[in-house]
gemmi code that builds the backbone of each chain (N, CA, C; Angstrom):
import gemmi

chains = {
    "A": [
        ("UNK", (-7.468, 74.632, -9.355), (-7.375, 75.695, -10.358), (-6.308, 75.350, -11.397)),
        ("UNK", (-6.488, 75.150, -12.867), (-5.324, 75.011, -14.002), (-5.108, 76.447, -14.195)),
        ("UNK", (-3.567, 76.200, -14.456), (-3.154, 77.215, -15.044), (-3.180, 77.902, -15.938)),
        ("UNK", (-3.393, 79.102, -16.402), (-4.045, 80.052, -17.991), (-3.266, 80.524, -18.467)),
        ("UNK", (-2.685, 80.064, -19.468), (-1.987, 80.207, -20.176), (-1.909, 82.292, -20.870)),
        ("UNK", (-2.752, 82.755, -20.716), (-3.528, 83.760, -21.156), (-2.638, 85.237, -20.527)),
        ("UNK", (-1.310, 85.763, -20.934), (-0.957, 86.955, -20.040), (-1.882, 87.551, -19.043)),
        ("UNK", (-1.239, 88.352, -17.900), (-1.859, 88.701, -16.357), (-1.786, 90.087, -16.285)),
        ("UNK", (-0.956, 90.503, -17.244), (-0.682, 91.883, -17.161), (-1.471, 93.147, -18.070)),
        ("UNK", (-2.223, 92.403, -18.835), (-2.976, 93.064, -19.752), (-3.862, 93.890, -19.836)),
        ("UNK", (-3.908, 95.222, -19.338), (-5.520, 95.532, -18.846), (-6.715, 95.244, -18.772)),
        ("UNK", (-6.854, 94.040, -19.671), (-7.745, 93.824, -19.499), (-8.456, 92.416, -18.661)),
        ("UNK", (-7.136, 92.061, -18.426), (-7.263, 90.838, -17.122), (-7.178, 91.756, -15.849)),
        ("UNK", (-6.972, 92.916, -15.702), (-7.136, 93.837, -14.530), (-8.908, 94.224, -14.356)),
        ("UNK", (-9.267, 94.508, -15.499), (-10.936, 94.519, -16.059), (-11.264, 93.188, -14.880)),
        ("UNK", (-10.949, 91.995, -15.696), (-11.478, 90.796, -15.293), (-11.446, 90.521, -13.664)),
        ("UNK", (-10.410, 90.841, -13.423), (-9.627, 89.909, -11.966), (-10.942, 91.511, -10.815)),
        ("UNK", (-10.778, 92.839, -11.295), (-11.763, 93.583, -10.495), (-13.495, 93.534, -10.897)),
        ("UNK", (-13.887, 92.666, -12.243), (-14.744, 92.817, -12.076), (-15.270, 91.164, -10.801)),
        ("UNK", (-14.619, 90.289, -11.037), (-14.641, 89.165, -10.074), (-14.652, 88.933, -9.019)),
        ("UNK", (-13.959, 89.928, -8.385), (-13.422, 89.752, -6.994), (-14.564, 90.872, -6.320)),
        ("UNK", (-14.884, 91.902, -7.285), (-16.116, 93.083, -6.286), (-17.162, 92.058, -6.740)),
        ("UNK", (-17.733, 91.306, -8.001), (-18.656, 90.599, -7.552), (-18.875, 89.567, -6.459)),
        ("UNK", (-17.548, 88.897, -6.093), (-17.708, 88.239, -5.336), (-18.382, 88.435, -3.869)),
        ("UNK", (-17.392, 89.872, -3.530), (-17.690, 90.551, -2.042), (-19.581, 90.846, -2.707)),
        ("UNK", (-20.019, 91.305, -3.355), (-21.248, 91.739, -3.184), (-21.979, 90.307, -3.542)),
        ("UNK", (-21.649, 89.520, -3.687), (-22.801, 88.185, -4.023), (-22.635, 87.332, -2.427)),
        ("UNK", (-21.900, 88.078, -1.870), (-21.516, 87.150, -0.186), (-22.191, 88.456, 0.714)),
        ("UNK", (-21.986, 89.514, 0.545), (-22.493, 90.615, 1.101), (-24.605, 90.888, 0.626)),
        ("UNK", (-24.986, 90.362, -0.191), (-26.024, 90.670, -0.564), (-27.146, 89.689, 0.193)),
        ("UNK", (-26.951, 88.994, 0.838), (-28.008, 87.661, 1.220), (-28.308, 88.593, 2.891)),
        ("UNK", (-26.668, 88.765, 3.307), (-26.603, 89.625, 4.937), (-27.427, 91.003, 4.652)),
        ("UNK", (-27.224, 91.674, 3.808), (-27.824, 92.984, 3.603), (-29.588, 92.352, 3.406)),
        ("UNK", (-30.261, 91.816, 2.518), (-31.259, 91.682, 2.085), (-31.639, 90.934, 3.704)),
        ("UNK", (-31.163, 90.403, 4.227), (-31.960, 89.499, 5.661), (-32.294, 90.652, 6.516)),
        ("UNK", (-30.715, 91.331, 7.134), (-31.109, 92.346, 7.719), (-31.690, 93.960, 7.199)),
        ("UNK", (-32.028, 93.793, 6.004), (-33.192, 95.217, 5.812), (-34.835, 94.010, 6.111)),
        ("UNK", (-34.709, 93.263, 5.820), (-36.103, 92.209, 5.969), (-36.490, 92.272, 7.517)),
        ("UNK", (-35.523, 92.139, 8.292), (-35.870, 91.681, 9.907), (-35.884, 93.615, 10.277)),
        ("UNK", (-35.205, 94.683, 9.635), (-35.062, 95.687, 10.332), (-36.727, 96.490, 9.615)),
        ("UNK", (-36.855, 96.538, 8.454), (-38.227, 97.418, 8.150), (-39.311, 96.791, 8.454)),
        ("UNK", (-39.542, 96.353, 9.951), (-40.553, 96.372, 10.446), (-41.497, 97.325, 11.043)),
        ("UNK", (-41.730, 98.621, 10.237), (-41.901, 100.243, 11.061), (-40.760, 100.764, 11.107)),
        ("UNK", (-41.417, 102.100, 11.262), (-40.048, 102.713, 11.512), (-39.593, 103.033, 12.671)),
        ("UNK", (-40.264, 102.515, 13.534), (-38.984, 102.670, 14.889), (-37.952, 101.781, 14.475)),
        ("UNK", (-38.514, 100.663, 14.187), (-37.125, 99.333, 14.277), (-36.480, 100.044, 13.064)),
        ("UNK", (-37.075, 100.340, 12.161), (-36.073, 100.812, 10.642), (-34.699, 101.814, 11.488)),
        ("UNK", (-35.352, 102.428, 12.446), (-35.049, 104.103, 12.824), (-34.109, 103.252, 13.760)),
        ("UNK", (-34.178, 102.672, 14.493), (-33.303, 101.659, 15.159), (-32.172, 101.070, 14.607)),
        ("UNK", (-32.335, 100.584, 13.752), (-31.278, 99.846, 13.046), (-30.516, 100.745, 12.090)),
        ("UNK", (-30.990, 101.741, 11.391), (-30.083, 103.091, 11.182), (-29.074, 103.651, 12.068)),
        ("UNK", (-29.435, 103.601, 13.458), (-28.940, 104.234, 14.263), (-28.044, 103.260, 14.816)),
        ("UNK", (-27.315, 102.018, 14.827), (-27.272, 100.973, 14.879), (-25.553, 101.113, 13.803)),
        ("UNK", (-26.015, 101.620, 12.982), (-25.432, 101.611, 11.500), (-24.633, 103.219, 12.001)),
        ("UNK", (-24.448, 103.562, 12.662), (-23.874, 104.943, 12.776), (-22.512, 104.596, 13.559)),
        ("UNK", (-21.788, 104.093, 12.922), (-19.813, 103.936, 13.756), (-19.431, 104.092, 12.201)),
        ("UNK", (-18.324, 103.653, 12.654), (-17.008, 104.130, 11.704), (-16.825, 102.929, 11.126)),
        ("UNK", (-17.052, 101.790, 11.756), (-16.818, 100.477, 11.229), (-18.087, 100.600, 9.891)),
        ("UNK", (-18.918, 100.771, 10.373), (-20.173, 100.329, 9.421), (-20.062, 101.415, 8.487)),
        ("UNK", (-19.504, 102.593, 8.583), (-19.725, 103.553, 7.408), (-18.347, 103.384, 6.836)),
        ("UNK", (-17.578, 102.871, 7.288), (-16.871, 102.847, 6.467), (-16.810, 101.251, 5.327)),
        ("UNK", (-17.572, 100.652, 5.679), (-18.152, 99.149, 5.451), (-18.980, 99.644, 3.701)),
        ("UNK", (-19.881, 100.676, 4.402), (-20.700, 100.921, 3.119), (-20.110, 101.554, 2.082)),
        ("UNK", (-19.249, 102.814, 2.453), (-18.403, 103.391, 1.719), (-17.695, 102.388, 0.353)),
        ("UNK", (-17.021, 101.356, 0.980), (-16.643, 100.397, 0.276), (-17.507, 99.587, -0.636)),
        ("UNK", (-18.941, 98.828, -0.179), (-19.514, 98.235, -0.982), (-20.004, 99.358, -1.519)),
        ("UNK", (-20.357, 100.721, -1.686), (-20.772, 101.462, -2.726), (-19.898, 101.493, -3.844)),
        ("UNK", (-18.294, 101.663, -3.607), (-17.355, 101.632, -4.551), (-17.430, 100.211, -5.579)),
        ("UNK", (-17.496, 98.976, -4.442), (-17.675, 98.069, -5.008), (-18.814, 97.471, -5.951)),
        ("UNK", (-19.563, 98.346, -5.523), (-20.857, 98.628, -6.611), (-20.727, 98.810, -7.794)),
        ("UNK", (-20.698, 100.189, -7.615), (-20.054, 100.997, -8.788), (-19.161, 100.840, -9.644)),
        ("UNK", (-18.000, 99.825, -9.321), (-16.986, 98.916, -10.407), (-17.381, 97.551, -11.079)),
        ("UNK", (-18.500, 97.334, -10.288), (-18.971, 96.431, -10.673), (-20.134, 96.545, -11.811)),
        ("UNK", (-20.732, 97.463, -11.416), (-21.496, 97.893, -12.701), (-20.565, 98.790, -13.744)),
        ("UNK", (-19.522, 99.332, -13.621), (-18.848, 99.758, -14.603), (-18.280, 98.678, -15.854)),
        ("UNK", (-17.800, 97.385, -14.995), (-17.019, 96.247, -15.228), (-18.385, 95.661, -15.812)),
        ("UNK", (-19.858, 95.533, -15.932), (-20.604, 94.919, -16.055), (-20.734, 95.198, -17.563)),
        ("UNK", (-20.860, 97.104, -17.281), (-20.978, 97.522, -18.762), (-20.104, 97.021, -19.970)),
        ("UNK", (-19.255, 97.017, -19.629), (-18.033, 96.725, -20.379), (-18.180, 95.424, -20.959)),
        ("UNK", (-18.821, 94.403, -19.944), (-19.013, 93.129, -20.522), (-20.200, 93.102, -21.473)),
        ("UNK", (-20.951, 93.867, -20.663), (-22.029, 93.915, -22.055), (-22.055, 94.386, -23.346)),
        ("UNK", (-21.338, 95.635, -23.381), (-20.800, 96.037, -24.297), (-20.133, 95.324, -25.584)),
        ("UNK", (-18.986, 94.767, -24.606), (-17.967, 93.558, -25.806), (-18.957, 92.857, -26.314)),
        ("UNK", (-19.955, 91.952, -25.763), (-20.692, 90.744, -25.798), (-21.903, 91.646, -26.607)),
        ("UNK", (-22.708, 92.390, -26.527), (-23.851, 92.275, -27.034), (-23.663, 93.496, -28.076)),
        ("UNK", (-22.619, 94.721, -28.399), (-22.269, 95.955, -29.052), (-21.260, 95.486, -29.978)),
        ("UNK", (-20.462, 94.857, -29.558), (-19.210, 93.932, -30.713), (-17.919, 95.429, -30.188)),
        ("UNK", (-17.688, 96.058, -29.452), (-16.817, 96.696, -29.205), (-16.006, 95.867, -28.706)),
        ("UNK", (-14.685, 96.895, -29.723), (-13.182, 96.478, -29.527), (-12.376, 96.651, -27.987)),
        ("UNK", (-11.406, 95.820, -27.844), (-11.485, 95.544, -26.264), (-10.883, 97.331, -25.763)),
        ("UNK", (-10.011, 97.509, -26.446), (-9.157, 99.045, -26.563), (-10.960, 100.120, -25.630)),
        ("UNK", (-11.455, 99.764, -26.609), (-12.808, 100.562, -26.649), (-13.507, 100.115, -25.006)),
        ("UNK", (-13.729, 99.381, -24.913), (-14.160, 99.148, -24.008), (-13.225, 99.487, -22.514)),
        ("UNK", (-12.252, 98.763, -22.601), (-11.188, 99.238, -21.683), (-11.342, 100.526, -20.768)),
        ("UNK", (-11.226, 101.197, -21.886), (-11.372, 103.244, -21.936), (-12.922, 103.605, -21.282)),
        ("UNK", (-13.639, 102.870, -21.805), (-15.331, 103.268, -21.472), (-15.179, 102.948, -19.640)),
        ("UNK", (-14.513, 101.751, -19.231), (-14.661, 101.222, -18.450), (-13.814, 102.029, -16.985)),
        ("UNK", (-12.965, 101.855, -17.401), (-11.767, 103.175, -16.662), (-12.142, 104.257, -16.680)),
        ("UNK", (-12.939, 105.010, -17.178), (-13.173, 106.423, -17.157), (-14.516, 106.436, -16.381)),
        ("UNK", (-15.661, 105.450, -16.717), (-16.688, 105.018, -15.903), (-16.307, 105.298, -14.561)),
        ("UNK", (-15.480, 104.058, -14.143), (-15.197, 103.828, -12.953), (-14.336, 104.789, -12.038)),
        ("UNK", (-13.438, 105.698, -12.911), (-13.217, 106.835, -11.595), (-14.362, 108.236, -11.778)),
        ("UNK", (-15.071, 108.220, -13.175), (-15.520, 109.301, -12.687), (-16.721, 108.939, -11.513)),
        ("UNK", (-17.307, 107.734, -11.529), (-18.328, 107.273, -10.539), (-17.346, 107.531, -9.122)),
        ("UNK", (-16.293, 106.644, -9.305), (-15.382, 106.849, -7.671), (-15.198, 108.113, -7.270)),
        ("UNK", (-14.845, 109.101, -8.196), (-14.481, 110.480, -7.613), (-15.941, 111.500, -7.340)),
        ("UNK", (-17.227, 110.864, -8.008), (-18.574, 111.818, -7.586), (-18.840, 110.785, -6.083)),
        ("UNK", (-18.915, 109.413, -6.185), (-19.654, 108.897, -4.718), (-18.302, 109.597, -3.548)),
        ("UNK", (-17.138, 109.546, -3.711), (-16.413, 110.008, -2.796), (-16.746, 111.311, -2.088)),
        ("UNK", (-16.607, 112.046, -3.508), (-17.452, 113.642, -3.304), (-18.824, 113.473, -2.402)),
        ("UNK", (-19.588, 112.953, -3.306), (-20.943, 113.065, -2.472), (-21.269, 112.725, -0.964)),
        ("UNK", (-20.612, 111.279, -0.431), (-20.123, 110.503, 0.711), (-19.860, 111.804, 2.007)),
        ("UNK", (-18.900, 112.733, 1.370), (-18.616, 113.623, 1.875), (-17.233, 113.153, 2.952)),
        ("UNK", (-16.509, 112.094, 2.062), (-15.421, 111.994, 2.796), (-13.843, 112.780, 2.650)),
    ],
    "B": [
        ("UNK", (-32.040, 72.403, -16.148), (-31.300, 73.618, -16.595), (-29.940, 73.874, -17.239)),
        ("UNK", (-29.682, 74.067, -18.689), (-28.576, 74.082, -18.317), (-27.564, 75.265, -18.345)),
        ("UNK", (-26.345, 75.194, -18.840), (-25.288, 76.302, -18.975), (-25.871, 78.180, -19.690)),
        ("UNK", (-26.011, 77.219, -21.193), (-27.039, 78.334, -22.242), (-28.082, 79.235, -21.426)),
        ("UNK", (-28.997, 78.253, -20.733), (-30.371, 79.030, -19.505), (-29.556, 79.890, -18.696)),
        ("UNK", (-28.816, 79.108, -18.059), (-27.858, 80.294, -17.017), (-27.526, 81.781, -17.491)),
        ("UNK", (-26.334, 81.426, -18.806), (-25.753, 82.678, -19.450), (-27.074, 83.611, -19.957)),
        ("UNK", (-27.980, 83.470, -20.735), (-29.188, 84.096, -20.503), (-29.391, 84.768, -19.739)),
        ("UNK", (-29.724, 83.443, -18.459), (-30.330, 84.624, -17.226), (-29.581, 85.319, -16.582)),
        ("UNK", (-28.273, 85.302, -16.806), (-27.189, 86.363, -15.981), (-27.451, 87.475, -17.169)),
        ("UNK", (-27.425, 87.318, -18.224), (-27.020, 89.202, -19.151), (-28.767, 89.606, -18.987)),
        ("UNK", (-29.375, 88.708, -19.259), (-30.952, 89.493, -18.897), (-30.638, 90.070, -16.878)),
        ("UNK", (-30.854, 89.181, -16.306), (-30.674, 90.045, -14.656), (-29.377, 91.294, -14.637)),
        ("UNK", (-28.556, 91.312, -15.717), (-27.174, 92.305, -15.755), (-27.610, 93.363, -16.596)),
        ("UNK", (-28.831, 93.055, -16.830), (-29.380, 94.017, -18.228), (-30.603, 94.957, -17.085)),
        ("UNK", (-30.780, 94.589, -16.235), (-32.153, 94.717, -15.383), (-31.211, 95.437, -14.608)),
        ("UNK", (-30.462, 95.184, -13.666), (-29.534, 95.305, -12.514), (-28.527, 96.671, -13.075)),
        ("UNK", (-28.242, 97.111, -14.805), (-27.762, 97.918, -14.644), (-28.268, 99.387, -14.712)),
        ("UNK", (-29.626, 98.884, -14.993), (-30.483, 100.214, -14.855), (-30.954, 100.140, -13.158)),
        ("UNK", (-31.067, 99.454, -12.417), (-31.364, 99.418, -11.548), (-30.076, 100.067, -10.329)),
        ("UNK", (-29.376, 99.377, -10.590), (-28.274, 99.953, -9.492), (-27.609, 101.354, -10.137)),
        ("UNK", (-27.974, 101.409, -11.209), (-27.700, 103.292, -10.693), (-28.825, 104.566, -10.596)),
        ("UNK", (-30.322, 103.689, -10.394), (-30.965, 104.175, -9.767), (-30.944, 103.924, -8.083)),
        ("UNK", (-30.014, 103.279, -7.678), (-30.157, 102.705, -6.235), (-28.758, 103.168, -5.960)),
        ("UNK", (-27.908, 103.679, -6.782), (-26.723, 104.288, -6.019), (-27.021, 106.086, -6.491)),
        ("UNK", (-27.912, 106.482, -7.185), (-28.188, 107.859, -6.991), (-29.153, 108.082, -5.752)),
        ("UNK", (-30.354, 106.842, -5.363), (-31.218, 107.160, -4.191), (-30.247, 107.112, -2.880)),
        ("UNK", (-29.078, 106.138, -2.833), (-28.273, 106.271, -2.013), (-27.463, 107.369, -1.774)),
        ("UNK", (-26.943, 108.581, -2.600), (-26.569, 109.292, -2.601), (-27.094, 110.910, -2.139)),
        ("UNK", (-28.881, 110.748, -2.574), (-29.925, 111.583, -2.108), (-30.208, 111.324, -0.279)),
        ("UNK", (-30.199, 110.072, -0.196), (-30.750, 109.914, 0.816), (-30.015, 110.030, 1.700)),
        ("UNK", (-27.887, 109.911, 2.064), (-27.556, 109.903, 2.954), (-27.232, 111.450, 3.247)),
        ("UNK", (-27.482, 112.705, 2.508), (-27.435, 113.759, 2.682), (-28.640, 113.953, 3.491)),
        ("UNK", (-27.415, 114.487, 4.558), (-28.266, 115.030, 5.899), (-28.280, 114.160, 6.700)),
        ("UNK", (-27.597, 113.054, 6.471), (-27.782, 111.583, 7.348), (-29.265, 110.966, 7.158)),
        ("UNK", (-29.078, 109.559, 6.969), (-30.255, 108.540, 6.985), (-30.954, 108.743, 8.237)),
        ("UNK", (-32.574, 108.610, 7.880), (-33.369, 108.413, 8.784), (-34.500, 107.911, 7.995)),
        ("UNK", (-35.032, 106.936, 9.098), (-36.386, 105.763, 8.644), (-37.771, 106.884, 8.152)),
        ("UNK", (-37.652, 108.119, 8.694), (-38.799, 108.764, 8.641), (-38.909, 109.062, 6.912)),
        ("UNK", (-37.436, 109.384, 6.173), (-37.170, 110.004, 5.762), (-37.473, 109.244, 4.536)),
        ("UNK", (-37.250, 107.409, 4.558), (-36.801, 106.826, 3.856), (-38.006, 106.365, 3.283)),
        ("UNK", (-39.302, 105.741, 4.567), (-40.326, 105.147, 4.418), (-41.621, 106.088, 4.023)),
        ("UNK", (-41.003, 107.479, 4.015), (-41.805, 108.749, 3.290), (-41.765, 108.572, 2.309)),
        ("UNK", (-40.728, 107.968, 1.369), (-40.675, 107.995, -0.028), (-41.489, 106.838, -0.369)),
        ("UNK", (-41.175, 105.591, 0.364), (-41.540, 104.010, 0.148), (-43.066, 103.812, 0.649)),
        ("UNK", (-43.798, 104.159, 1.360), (-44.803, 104.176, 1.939), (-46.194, 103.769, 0.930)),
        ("UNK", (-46.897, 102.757, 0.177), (-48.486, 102.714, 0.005), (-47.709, 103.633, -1.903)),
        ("UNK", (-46.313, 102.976, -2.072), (-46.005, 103.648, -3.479), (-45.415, 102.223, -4.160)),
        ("UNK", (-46.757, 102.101, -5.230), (-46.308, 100.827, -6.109), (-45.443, 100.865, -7.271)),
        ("UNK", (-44.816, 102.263, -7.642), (-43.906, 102.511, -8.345), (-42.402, 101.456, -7.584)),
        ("UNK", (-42.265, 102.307, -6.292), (-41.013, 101.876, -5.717), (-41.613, 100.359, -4.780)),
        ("UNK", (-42.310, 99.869, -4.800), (-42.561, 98.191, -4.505), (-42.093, 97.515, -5.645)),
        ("UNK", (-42.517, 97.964, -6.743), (-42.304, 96.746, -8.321), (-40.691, 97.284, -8.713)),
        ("UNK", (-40.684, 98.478, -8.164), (-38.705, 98.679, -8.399), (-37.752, 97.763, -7.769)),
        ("UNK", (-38.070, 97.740, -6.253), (-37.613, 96.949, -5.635), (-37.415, 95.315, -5.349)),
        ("UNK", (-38.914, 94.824, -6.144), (-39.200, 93.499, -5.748), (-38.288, 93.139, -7.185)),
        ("UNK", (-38.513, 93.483, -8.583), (-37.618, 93.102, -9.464), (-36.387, 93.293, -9.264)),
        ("UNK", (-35.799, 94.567, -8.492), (-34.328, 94.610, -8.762), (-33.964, 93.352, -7.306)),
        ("UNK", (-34.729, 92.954, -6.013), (-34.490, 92.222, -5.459), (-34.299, 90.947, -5.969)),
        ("UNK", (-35.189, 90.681, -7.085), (-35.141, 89.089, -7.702), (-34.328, 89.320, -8.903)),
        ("UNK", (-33.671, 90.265, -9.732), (-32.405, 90.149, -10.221), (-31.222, 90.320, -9.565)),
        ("UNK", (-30.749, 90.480, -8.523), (-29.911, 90.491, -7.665), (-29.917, 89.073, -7.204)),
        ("UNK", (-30.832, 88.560, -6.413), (-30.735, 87.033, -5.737), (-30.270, 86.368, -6.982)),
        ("UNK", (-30.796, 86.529, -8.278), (-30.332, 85.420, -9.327), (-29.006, 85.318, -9.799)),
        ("UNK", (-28.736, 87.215, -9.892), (-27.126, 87.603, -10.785), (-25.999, 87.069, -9.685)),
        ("UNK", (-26.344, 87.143, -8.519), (-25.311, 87.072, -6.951), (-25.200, 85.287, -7.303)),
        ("UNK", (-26.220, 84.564, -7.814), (-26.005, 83.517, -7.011), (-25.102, 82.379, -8.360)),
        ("UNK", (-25.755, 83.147, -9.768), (-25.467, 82.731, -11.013), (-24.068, 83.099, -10.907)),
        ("UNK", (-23.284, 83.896, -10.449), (-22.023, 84.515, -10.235), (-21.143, 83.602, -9.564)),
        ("UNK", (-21.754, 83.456, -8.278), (-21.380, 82.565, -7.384), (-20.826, 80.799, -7.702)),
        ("UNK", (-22.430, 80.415, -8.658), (-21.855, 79.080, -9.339), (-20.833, 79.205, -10.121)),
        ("UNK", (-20.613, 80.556, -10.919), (-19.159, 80.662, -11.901), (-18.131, 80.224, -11.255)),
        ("UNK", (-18.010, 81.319, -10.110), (-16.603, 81.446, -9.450), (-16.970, 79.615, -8.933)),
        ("UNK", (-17.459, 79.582, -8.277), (-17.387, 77.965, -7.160), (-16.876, 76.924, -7.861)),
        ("UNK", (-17.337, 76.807, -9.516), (-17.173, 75.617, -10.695), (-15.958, 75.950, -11.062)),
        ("UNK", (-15.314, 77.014, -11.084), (-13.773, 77.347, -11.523), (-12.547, 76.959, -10.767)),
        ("UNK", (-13.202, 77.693, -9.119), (-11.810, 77.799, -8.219), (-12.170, 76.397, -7.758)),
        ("UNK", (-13.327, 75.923, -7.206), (-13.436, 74.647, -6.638), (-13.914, 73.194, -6.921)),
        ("UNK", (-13.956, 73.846, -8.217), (-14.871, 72.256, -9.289), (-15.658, 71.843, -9.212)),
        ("UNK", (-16.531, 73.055, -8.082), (-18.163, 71.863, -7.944), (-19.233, 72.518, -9.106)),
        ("UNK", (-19.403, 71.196, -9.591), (-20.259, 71.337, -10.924), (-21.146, 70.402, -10.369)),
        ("UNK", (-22.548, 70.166, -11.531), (-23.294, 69.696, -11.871), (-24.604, 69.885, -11.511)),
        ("UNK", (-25.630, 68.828, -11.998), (-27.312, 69.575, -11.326), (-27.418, 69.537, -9.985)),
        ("UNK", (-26.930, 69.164, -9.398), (-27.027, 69.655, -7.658), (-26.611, 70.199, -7.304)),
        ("UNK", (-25.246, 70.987, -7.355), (-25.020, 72.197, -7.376), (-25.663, 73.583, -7.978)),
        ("UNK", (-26.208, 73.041, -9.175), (-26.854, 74.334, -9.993), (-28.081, 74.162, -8.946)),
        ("UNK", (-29.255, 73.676, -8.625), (-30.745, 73.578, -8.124), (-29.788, 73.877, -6.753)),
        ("UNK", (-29.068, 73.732, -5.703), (-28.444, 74.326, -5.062), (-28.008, 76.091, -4.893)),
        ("UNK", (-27.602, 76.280, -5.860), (-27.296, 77.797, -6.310), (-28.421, 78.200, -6.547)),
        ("UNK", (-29.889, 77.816, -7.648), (-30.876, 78.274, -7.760), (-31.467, 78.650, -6.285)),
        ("UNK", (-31.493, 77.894, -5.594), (-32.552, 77.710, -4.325), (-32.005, 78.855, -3.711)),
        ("UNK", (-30.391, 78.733, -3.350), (-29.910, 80.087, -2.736), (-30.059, 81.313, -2.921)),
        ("UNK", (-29.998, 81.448, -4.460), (-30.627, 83.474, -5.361), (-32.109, 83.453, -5.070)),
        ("UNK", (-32.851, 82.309, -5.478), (-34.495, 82.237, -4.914), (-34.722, 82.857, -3.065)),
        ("UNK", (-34.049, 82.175, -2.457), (-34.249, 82.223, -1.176), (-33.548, 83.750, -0.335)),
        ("UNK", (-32.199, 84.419, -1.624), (-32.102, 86.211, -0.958), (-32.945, 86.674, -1.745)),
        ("UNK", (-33.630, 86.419, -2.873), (-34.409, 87.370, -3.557), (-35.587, 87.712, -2.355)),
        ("UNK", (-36.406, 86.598, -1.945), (-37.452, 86.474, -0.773), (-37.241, 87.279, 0.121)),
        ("UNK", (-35.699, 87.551, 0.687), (-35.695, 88.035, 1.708), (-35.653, 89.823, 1.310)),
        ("UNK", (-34.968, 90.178, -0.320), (-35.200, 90.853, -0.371), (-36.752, 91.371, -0.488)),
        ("UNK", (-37.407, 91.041, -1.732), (-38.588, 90.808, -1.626), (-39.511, 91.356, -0.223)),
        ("UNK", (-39.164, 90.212, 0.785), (-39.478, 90.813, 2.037), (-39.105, 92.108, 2.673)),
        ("UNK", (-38.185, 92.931, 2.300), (-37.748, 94.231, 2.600), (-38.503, 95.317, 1.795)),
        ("UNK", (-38.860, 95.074, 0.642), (-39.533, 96.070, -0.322), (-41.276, 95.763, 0.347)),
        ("UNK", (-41.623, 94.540, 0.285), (-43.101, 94.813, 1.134), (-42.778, 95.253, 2.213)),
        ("UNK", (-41.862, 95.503, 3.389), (-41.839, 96.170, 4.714), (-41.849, 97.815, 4.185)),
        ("UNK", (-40.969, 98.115, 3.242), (-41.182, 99.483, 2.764), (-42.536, 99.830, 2.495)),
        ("UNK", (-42.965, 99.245, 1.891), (-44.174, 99.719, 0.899), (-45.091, 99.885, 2.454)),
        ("UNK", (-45.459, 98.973, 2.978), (-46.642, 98.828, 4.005), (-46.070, 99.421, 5.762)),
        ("UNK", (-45.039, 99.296, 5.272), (-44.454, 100.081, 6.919), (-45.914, 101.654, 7.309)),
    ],
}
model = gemmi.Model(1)
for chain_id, residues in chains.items():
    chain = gemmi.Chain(chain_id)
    for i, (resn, *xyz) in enumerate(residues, 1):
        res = gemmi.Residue()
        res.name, res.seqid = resn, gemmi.SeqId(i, " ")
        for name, pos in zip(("N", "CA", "C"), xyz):
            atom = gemmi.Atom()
            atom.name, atom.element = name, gemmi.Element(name[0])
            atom.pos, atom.b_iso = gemmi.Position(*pos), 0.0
            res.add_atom(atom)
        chain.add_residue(res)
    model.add_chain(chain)
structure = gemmi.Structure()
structure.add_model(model)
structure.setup_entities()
C-alpha cells in the first residue's frame, strides 16, 4: 500500500473509508448468503428449516448488521453516483449522504424492533 | 476486458442494485414482522415472474458489483492486477450470481 498524500480527516474520506469497508463485508458475505439461500429453498420445509436454524442471537444479530451495512452502502453508493453522474458539489453530497444514512439507520432499527 | 468495461459495468450494476436493494430492504422489513416463515415468504415468490426477473437481475448485478469491488480493493491493498486476475474476478461474480440465480428459481418453483 503507498502512502496518500490526500488528508484523513475530511468527511469525506470518512464517506470513502465507510463506503469500502461495508462493501467489502457484503462482497465476502454475499457468495455465503447466495449458496446458502440456493441449497436452503428447496421447498419449504427445508426453506422453513433453515429459517428456524437462523433464530439465535448470533445470527440475528449477524443480519441486523449486514442490513445496516446495506443501507450505508447504498447511501455511500448514492453519493457516488451523484458526484460522478449529477456533477454535485462534495459539501452537497456529503449532507445527502449523512442524512440518508441515519435516517435509513434510525427507521431499520425502529422497524428490526430492537 | 479492460479498466473503462469494468467502470461501466460497476455504475450500470450500482445503477440496477440501487433500485433494487431498497426494494429488498423494504421486503426485508415487511417480511420479518411477525417473524420469518417459508410459508410466508414462498406465498409471495411462488409461479410469480414479476419476482423471478427481480431477483435473477438483482442476483446477477450483485455477483458482478461484489466481485468488480473486490478486484478494486485486491489491486490497491495487494497489487494483484492484470488479465488473470480480472477473468478470475469475472468467473467469481459469474459463479455467486448462479448461485444466486439458483435461489430465485427455488423461489419461483418451490
Amino acid at each position: 500500500m503507498r502512502p496518500d498524500p490526500r488528508p484523513r480527516s475530511h468527511p469525506t474520506y470518512i464517506a470513502f473509508l465507510v463506503h469500502r469497508l461495508s462493501g467489502l463485508l457484503l462482497a465476502l458475505f454475499l457468495p455465503l448468503h447466495f449458496w446458502a439461500l440456493s441449497n436452503a429453498i428447496a421447498g419449504e420445509a427445508t426453506l422453513e428449516g433453515f429459517l428456524r436454524w437462523t433464530d439465535n442471537g448470533l445470527v440475528k444479530a449477524s443480519e441486523t448488521a449486514l442490513v445496516i451495512l446495506l443501507a450505508a452502502h447504498l447511501a455511500g453508493g448514492l453519493r457516488v453516483l451523484a458526484l460522478e453522474f449529477l456533477g454535485w458539489r462534495s459539501s452537497q453530497k456529503t449532507m445527502v449522504a449523512a442524512s440518508a444514512g441515519v435516517s435509513f439507520a434510525a427507521g431499520l432499527l425502529f422497524l428490526l424492533n430492537l | 476486458m479492460g479498466g473503462t468495461h469494468l467502470w461501466v459495468a460497476q455504475r450500470v450494476t450500482a445503477m440496477i442494485l440501487a433500485v433494487a436493494v431498497v426494494v429488498h430492504l423494504v421486503t426485508i422489513l415487511v417480511a420479518v414482522r411477525g417473524g420469518l416463515s417459508a410459508a410466508e415468504i414462498i406465498g409471495r415468490t411462488r409461479g410469480n415472474e414479476a419476482w423471478l426477473v427481480f431477483y435473477g437481475v438483482f442476483a446477477l448485478a450483485a455477483g458482478l458489483h461484489g466481485a468488480i469491488g473486490l478486484r478494486g480493493i485486491a489491486a490497491e491493498w495487494l497489487g494483484w492486477r492484470g488479465r488473470g486476475f480480472d477473468l478470475a474476478w469475472l468467473g467469481i461474480g459469474l459463479v455467486t450470481a448462479i448461485f444466486g440465480i439458483r435461489a430465485a428459481v427455488g423461489l419461483y418453483a418451490a
